[in-house]
PyMOL Python script that loads the backbone (N, CA, C, O; Angstrom):
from pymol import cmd

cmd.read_pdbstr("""\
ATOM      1  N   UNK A   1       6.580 -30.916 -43.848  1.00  0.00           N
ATOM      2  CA  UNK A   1       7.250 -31.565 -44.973  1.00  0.00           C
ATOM      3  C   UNK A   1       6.223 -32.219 -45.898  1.00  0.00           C
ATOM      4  O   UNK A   1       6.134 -32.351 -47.119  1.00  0.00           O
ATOM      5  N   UNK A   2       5.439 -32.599 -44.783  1.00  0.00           N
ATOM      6  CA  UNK A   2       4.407 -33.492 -45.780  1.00  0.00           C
ATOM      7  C   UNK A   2       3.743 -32.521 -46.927  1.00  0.00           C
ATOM      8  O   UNK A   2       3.762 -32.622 -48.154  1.00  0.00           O
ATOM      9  N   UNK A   3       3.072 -31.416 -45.950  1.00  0.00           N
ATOM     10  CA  UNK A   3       2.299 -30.509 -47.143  1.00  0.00           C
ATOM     11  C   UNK A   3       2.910 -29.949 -48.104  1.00  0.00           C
ATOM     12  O   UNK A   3       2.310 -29.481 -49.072  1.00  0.00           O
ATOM     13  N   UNK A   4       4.512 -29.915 -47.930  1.00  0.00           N
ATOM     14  CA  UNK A   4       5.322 -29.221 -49.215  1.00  0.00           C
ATOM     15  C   UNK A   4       5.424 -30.179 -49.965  1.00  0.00           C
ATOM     16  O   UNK A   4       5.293 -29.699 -51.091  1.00  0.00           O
ATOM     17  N   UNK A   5       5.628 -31.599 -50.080  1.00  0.00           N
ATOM     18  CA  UNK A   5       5.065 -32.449 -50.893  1.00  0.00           C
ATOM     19  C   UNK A   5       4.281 -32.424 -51.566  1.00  0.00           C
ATOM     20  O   UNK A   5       4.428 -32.215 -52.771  1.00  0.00           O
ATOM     21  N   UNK A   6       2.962 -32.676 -50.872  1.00  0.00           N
ATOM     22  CA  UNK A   6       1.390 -32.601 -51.820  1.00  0.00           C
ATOM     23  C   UNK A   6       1.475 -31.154 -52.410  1.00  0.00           C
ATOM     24  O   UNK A   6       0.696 -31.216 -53.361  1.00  0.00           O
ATOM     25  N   UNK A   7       1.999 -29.858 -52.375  1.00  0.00           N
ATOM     26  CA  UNK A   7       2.004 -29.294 -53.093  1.00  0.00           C
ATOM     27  C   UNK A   7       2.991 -28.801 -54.145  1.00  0.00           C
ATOM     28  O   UNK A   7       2.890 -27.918 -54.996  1.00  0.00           O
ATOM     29  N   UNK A   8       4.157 -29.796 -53.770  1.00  0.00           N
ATOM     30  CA  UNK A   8       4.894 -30.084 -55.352  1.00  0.00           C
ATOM     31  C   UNK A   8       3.825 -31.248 -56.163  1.00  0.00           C
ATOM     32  O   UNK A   8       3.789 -31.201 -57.393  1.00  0.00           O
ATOM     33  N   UNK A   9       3.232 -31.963 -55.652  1.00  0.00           N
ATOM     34  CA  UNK A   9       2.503 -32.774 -56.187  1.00  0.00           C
ATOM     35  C   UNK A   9       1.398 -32.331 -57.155  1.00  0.00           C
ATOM     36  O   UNK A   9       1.187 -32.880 -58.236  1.00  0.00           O
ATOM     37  N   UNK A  10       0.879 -31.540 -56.787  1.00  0.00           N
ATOM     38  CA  UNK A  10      -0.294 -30.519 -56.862  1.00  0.00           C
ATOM     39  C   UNK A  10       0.138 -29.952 -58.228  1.00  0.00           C
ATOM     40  O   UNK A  10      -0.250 -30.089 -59.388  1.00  0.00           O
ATOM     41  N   UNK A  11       1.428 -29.025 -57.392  1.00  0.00           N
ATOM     42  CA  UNK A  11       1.759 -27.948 -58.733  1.00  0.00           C
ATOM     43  C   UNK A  11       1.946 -28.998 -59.890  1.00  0.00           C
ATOM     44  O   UNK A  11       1.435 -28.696 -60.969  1.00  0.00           O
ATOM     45  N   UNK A  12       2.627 -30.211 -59.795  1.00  0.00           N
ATOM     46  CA  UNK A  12       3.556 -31.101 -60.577  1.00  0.00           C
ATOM     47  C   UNK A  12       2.435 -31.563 -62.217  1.00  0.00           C
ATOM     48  O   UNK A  12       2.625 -31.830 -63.404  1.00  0.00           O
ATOM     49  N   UNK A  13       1.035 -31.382 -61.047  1.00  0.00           N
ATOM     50  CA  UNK A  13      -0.405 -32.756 -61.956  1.00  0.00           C
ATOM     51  C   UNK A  13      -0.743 -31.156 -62.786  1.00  0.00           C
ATOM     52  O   UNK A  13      -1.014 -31.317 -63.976  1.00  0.00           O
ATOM     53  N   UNK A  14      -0.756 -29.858 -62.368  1.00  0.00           N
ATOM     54  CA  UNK A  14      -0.857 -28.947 -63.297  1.00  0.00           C
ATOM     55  C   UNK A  14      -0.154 -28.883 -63.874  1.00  0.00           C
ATOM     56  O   UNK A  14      -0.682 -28.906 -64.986  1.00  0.00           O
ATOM     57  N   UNK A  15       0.932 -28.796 -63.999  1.00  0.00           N
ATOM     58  CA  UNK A  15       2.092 -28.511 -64.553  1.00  0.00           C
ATOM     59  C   UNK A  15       2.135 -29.871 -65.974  1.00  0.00           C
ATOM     60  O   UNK A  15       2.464 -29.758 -67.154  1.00  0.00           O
ATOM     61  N   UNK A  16       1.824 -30.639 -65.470  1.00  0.00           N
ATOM     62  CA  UNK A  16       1.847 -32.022 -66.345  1.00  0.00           C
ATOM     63  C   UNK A  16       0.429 -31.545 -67.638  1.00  0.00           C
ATOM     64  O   UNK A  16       0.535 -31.503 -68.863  1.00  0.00           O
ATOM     65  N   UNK A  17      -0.667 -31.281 -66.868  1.00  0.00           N
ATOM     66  CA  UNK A  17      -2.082 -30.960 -67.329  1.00  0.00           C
ATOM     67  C   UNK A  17      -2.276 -29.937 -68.124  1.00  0.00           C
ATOM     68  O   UNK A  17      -3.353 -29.755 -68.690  1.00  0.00           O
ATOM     69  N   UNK A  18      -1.191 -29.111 -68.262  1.00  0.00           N
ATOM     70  CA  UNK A  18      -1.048 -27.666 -69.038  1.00  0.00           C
ATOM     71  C   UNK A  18      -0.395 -28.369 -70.336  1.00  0.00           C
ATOM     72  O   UNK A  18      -0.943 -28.451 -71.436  1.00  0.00           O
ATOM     73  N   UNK A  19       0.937 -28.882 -69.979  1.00  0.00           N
ATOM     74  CA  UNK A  19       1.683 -29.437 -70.825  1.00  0.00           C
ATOM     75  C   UNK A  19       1.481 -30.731 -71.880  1.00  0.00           C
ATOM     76  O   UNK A  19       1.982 -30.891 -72.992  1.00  0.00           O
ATOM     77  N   UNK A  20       0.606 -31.555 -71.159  1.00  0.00           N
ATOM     78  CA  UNK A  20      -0.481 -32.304 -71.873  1.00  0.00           C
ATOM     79  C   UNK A  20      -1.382 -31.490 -72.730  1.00  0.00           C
ATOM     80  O   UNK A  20      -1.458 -31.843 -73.906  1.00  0.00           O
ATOM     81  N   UNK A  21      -2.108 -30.420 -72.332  1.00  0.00           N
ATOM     82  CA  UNK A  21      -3.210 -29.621 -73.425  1.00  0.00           C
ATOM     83  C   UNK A  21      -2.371 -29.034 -74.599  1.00  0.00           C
ATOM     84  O   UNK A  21      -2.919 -28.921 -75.696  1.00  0.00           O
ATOM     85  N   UNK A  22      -0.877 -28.597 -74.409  1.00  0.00           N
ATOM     86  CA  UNK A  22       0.025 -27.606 -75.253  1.00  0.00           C
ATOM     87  C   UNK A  22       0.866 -28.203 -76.067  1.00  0.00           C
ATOM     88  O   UNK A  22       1.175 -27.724 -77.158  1.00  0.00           O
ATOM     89  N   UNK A  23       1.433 -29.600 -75.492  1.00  0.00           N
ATOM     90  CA  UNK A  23       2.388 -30.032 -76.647  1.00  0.00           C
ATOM     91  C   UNK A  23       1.484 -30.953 -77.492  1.00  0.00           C
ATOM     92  O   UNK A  23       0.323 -31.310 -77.287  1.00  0.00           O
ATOM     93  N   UNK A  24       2.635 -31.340 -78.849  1.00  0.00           N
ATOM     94  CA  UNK A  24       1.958 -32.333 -79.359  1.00  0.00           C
ATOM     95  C   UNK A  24       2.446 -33.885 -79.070  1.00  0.00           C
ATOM     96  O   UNK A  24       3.606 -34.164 -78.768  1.00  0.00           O
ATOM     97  N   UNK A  25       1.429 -34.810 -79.202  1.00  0.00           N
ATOM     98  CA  UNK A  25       1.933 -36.304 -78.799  1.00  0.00           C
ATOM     99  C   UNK A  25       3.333 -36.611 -79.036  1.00  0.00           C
ATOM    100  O   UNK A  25       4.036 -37.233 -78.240  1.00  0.00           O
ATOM    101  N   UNK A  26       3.694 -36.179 -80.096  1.00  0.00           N
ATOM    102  CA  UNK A  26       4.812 -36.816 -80.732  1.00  0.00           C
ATOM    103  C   UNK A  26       6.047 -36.124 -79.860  1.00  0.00           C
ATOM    104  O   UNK A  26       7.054 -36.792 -79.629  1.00  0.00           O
ATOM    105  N   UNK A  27       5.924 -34.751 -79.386  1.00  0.00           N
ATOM    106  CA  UNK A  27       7.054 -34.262 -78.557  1.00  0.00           C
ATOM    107  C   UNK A  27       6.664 -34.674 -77.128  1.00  0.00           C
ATOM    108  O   UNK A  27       7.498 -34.333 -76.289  1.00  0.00           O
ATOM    109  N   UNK A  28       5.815 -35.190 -76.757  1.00  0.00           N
ATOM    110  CA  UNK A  28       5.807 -36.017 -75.069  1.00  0.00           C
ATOM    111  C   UNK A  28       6.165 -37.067 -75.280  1.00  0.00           C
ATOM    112  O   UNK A  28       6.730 -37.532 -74.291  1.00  0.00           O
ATOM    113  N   UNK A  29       6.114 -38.044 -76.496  1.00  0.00           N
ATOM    114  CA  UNK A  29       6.411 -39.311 -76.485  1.00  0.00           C
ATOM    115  C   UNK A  29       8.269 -39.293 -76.347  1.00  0.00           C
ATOM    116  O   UNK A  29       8.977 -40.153 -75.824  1.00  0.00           O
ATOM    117  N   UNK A  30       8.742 -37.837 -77.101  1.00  0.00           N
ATOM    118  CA  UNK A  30      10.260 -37.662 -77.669  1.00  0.00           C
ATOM    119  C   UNK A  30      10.766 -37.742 -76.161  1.00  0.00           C
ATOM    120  O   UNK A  30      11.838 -38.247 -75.826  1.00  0.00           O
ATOM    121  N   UNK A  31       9.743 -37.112 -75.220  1.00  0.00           N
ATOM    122  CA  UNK A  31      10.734 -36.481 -74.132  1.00  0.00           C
ATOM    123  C   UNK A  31      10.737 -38.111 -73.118  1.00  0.00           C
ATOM    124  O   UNK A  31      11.747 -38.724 -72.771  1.00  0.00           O
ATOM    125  N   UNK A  32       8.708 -38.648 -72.717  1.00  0.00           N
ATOM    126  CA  UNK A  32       8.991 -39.874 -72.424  1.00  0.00           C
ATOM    127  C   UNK A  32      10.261 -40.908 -72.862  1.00  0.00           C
ATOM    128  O   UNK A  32      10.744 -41.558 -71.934  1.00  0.00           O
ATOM    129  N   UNK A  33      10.782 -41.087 -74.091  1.00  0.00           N
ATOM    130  CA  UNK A  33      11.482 -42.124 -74.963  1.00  0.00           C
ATOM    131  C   UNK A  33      12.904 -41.375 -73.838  1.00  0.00           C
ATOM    132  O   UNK A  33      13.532 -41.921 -72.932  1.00  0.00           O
ATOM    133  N   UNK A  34      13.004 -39.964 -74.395  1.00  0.00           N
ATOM    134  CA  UNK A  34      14.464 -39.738 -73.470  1.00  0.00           C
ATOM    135  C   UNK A  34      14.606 -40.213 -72.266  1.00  0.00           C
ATOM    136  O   UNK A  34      15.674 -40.673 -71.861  1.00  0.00           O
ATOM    137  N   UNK A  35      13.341 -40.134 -71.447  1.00  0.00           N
ATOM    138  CA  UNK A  35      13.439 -40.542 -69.859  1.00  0.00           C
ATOM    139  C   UNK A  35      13.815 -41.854 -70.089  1.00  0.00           C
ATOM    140  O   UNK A  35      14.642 -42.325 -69.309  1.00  0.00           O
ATOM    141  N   UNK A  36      13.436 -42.478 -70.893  1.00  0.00           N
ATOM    142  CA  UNK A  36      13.495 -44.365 -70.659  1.00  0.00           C
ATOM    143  C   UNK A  36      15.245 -44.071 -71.056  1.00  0.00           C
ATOM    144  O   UNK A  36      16.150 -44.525 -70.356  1.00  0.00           O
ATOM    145  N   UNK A  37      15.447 -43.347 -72.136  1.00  0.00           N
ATOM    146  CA  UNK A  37      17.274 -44.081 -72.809  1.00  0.00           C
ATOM    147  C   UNK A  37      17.643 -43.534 -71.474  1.00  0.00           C
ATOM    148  O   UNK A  37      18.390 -44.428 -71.078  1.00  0.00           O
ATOM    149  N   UNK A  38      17.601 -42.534 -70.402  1.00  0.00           N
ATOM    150  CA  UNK A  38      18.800 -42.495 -70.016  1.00  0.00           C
ATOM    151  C   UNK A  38      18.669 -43.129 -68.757  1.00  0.00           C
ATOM    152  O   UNK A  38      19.769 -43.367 -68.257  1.00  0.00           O
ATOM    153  N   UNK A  39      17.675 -43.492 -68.057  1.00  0.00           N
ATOM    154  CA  UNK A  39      17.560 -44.708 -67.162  1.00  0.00           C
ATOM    155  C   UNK A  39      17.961 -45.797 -67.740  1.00  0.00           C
ATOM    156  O   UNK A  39      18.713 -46.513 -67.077  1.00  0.00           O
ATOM    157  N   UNK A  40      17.690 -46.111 -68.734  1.00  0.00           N
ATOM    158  CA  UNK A  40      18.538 -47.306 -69.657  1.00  0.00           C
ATOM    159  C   UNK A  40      20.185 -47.385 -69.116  1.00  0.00           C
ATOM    160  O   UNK A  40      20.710 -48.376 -68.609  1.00  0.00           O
ATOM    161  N   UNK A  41      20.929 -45.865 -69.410  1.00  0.00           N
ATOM    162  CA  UNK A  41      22.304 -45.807 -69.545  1.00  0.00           C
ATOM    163  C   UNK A  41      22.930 -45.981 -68.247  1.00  0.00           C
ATOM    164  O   UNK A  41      24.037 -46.512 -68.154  1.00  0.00           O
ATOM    165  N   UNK A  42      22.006 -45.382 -66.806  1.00  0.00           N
ATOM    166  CA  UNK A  42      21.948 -45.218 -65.970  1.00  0.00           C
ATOM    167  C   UNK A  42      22.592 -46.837 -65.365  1.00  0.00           C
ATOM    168  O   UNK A  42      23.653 -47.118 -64.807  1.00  0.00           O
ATOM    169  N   UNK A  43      21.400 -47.688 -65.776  1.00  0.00           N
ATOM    170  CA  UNK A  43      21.365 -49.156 -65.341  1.00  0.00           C
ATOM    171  C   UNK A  43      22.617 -49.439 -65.981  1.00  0.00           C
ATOM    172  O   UNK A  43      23.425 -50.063 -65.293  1.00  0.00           O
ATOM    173  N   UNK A  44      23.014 -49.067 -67.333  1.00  0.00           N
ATOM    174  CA  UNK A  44      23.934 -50.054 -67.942  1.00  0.00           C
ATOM    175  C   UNK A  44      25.766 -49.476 -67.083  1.00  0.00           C
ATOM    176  O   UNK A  44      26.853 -50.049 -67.149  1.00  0.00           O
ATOM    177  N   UNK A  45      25.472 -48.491 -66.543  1.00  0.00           N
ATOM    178  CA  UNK A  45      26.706 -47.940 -65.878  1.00  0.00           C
ATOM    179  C   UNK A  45      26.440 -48.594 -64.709  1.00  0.00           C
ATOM    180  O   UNK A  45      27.408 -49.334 -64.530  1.00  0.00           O
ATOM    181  N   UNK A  46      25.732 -48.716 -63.897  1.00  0.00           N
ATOM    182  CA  UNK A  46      25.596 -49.445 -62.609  1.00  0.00           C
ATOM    183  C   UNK A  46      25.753 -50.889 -62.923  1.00  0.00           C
ATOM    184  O   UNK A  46      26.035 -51.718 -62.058  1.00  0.00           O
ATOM    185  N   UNK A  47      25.614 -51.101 -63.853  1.00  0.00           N
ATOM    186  CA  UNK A  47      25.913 -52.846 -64.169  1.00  0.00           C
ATOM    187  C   UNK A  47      27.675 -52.718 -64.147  1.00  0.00           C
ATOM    188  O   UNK A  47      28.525 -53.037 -63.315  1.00  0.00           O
ATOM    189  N   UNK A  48      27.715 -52.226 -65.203  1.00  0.00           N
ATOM    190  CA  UNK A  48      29.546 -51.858 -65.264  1.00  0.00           C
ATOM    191  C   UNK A  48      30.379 -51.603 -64.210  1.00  0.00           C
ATOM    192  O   UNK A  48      31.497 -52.101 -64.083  1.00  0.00           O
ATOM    193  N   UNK A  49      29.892 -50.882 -63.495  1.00  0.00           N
ATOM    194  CA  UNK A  49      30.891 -50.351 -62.253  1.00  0.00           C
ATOM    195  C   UNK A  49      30.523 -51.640 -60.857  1.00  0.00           C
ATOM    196  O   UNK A  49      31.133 -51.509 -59.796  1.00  0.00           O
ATOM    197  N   UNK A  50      29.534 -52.776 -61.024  1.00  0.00           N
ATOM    198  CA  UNK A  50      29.056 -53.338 -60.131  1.00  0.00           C
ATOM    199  C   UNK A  50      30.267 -54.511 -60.284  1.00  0.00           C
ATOM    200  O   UNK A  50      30.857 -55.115 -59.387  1.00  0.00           O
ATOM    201  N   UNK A  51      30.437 -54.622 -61.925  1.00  0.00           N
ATOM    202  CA  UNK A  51      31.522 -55.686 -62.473  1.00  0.00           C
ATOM    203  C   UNK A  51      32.552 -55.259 -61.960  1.00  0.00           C
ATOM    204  O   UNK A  51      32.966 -55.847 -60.960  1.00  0.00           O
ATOM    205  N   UNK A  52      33.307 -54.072 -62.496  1.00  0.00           N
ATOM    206  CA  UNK A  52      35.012 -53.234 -62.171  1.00  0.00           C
ATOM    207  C   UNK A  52      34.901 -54.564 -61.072  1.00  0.00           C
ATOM    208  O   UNK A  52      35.313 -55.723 -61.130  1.00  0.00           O
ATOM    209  N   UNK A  53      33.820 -53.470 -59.630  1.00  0.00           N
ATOM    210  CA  UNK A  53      34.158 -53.399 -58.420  1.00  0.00           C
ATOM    211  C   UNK A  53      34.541 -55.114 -57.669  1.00  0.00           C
ATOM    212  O   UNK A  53      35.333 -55.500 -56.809  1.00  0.00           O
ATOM    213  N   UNK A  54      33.282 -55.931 -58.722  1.00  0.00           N
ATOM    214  CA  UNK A  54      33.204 -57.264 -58.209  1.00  0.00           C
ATOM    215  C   UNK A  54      34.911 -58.133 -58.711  1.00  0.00           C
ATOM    216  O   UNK A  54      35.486 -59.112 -58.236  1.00  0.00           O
ATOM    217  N   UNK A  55      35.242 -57.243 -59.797  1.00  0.00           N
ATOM    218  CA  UNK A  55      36.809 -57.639 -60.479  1.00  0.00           C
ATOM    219  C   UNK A  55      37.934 -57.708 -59.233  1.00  0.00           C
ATOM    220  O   UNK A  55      38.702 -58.462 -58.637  1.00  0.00           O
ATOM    221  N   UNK A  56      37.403 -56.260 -59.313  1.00  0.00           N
ATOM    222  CA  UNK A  56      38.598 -55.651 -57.994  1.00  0.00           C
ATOM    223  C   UNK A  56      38.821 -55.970 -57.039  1.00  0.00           C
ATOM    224  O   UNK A  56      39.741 -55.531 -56.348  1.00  0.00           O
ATOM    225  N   UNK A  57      37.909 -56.966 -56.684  1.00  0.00           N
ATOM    226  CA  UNK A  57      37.857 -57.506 -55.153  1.00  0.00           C
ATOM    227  C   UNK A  57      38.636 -59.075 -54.822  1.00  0.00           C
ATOM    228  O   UNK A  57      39.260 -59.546 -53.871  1.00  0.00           O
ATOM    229  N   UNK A  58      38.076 -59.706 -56.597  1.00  0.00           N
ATOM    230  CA  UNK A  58      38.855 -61.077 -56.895  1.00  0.00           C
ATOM    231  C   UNK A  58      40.383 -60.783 -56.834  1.00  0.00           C
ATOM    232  O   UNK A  58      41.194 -61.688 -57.031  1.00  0.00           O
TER     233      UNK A  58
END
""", "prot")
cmd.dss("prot")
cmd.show_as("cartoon", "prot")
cmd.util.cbc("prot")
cmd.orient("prot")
């Protein structure tokens, strides 16, 4: 298990290292910015459903 790890890991830092040499800043920053909004939305639904549930219980 372990070594199929380090070599998603492996493939992952090429895979990153290709894609770093090929895109331009401005479309890694677009895709970084997406990762943050939807961990953003992520949190803001787990906040919400933490309320419902804490409602539902009163």
């Amino acid at each position: 298990m372990r070594k199929g790890f380090f070599n998603g890991l492996l493939a992952g830092g090429i895979l990153g290292a290709i894609m770093g040499m090929f895109m331009s800043p401005q479309l890694k920053r677009d895709i970084l910015a997406e990762g943050r909004t939807v961990k953003r939305q992520a949190r803001r639904t787990m906040k919400g459903m933490k309320k419902t549930f804490r409602d539902f219980l009163e």
